[in-house]
C-alpha angles and dihedrals in degrees: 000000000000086000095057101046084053095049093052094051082050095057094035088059096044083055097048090048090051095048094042091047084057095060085044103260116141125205106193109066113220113249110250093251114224117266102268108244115215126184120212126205119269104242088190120182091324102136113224119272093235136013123229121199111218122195140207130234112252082223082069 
């Protein structure tokens, strides 16, 4: 008897979900994912191959 009881709230909460993810609710909320981390490679004191002059406009 338990079982079935069981068995019944089972099915009555697989059918709520079904007919609350059809209106876009969600249940299960997302984990917050950790920040990504990226490293970037260290220039140092390595002067740039070229130069390039850059003007302003008189208008500035």
């Amino acid at each position: 008897m338990q079982a079935l009881i069981e068995m019944l709230i089972g099915l009555i909460a697989l059918l709520a979900a079904a007919a609350l993810s059809q209106f876009g609710v969600d249940l299960n909320t997302p984990r917050k994912s950790d920040r990504e981390i990226q490293r970037v490679k260290d220039c140092g004191e390595a002067k740039p191959a070229a130069a390039v002059p850059v003007g302003a406009p008189p208008s500035c």
